[in-house]
N, C-alpha and C positions, 0 to 999 in steps of 0.2 A: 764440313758443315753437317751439323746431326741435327733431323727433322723429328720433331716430338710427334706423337699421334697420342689423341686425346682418346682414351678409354673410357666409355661410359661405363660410371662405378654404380652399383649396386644404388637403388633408391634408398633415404634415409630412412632407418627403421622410428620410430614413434614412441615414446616411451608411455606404455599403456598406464602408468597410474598418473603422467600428465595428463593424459588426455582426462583419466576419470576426474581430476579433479576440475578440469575447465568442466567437464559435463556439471559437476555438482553447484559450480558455480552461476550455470547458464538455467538449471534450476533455480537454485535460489532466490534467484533476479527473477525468475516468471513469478516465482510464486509472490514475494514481496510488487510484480505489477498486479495482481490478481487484487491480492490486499489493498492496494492503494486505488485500483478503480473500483472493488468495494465499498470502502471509505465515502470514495466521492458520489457512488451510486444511494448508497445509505443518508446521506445530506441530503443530497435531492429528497426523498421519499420524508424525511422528518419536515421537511420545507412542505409537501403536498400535502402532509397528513391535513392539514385542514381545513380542504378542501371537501373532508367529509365531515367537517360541520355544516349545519343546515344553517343557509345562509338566510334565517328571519331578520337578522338588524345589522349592519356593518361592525366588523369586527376588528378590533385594535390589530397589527398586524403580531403583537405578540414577541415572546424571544426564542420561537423558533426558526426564525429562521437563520439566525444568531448561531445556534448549536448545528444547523444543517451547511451554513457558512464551516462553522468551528469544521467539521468532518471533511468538507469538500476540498478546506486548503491542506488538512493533514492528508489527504489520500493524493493530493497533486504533491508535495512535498516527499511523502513517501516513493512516489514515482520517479521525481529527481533527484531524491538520494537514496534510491534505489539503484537509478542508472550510476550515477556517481561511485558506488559501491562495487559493483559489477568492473569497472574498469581499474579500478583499486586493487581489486584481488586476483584480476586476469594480471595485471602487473606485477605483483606479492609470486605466484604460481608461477610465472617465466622466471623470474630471478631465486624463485627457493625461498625467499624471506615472507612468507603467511603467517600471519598472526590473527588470532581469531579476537576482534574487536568486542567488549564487553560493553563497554559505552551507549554503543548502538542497542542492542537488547535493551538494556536497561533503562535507553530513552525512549525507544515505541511501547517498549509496556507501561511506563508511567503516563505516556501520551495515550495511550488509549484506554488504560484507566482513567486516565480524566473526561476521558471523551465518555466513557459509559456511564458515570456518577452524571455527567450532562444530561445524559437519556433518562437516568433513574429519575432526577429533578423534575427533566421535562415532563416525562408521562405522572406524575405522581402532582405536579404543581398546572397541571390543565382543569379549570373548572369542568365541573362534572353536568352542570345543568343543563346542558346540552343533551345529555342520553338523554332525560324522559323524554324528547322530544323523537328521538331516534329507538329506543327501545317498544314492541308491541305493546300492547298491554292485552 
């Protein structure tokens, strides 16, 4: 009868450009949350802007809040397929098969080009009669 004894083997070494790339990956994902609670912090503020019109007569509620809507669902959205993305590519990086998705670029940047032509409208389509009442003379 032959008793085996178990050898404790050396700790697994790491392979350092896996790890850099999960790092680059757990960046990305912050930086796209940053962006996405931007987004959503930027709605609110286009929803409050006016708040600093002087409130002489009730005021149509307008379509800002519409474009501050528009902002806050893209920047919730960019959050969960931000997250969504991040587990995609921690999965692509264990297996070796990464492929850097172009789709995704090319859809946040047309979505937040539309979302800036929304602000350009907005601020540019806000009646102006309101400053003399807020500007000194």
């Amino acid at each position: 009868m032959t008793i085996e004894v178990e050898t404790q083997s050396s700790p697994k070494k790491l392979n350092p450009n896996r790890i850099r790339d999960h790092l680059a990956n757990e960046r990305t994902y912050l930086a796209w949350m940053r962006s996405g609670v931007a987004l959503m912090g930027f709605g609110v503020l286009i929803v409050r802007l006016r708040v600093l019109r002087p409130p002489i007569a009730p005021q149509p509620p307008g379509a800002g809040w519409q474009l501050g809507l528009a902002f806050s669902i893209v920047g919730l959205l960019a959050v969960l397929l931000s997250t969504q993305h991040y587990f995609a590519v921690r999965n692509d990086i264990e297996e070796d098969t990464y492929e850097p998705p172009d789709r995704w670029v090319i859809l946040s940047s047309l979505t937040v080009a539309l979302l800036g032509l929304g602000v350009i409208y907005y601020v540019f389509t806000v009646p102006l009669d309101w400053l003399n009442s807020v500007l000194i003379e």
